[in-house]
N, C-alpha and C positions, 0 to 999 in steps of 0.2 A: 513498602511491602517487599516482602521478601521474593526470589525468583519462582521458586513453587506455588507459593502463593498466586502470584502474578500469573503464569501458564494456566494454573487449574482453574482462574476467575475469569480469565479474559475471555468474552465471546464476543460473537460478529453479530454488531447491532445494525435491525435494517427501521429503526424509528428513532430520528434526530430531536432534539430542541431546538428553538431559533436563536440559542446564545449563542453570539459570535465567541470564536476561539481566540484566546488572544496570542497576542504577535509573542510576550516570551514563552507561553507553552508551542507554538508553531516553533519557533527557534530552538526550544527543545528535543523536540521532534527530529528537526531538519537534523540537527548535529548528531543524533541516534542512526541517521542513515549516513550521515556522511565516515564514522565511525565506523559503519561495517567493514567487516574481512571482503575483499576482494582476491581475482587471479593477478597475481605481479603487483598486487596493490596499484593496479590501472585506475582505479575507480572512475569506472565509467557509468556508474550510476546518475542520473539525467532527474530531477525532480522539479514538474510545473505545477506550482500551488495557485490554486483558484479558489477563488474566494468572489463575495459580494455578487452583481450584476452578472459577472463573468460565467455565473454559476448557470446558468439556461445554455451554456455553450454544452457543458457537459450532458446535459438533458438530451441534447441532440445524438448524442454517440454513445449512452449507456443507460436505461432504464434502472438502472439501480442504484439511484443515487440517494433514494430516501429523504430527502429533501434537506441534507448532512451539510453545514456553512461553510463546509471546507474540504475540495477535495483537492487529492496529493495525484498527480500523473505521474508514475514512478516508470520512468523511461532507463534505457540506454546509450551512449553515445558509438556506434560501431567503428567508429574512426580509432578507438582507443581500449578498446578490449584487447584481452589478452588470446592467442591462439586457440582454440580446441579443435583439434579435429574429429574426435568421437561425437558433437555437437552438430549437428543438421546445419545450424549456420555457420557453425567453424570458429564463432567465437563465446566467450564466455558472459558475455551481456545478458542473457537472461536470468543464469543462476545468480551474479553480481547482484543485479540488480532486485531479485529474492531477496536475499540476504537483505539487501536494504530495506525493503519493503516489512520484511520481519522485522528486525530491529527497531524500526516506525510504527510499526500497529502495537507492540511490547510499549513502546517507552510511552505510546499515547495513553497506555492503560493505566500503565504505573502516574502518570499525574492526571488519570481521574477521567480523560476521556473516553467514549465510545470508538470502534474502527470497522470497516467492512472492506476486507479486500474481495474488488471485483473484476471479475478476468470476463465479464460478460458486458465487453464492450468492441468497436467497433474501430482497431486500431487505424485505417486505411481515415474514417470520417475523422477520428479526434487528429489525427495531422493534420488534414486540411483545416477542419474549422478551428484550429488553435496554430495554425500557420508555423508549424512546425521546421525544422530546418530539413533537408534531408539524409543528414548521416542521423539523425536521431529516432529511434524505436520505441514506441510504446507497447509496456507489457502490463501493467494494472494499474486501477486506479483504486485508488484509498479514499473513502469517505468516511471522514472523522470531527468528531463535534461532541456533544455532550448529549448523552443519549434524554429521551421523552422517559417522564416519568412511567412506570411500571414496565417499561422496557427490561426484556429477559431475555434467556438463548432460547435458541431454538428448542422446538423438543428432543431433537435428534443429538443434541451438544454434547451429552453427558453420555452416551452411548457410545464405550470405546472397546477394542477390539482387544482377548489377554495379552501382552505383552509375548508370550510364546506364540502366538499365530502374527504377530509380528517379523518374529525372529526366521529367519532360511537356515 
């Protein structure tokens, strides 16, 4: 699929199938995040993939997990970011690890899976209950799998603002 393609198709599905993903589309994935542009090329982008059993952990710290076989914790390491001072926390670990998180929901599309990035989670609980180290930050989680059949976007999907109210 080509890249326009790819942007104009891809939505945020919140109804999963129960096929497991497999490990070389996961590998896929991982390597699309590991690839993103970084600041200094620090890459301090931090990725915990859950899967199986492990998966009611995440139930605990984010109601949005759809019931999706596979979700990505897309964290940061702050030990290894790069400076920002314009940034509230001074470093560049959240936009990094953006960037990655893009790149991961893009490349899941392009080989055919669903993705939901979800910022409505509970970073404080998924450290504790995934026993997290603590130079490490969680900023979203990704629940991706192969969407349920008649799964669609939202209504709101298609509903984009002209490109001139865009612009400053």
């Amino acid at each position: 699929m080509d890249f326009k393609q790819l942007v104009s198709e891809r939505f945020s599905v919140r109804s999963f199938s129960d096929i497991p993903v497999e490990k070389e589309k996961l590998d896929i994935i991982l390597k699309a995040g590991r690839l993103a542009p970084t600041a200094c090329n620090n890459q301090p982008q931090r990725i915990k993939v859950i899967t199986g059993t492990d998966l009611v952990k995440v139930d605990n710290f984010t109601p949005c997990r759809y019931d999706a076989p596979l979700v990505l914790l897309v964290c940061y390491d702050k030990t290894v970011c790069a400076s920002a001072p314009l940034f509230e926390t001074g470093l560049t670990g959240q936009v990094d690890s953006s960037i990655a998180a893009s790149h991961m929901i893009l490349q899941a599309a392009d080989i055919g899976l669903g993705s939901l990035w979800v910022m409505h989670f509970d970073p404080v609980k998924a450290i504790d209950i995934l026993a997290l180290p603590e130079n490490i930050v969680p900023m979203a989680v990704l629940a991706v799998g192969y969407p349920s059949d008649g799964t669609k976007p939202a209504d709101l999907h298609s509903q984009r603002i002209p490109i001139e109210s865009m612009l400053l």
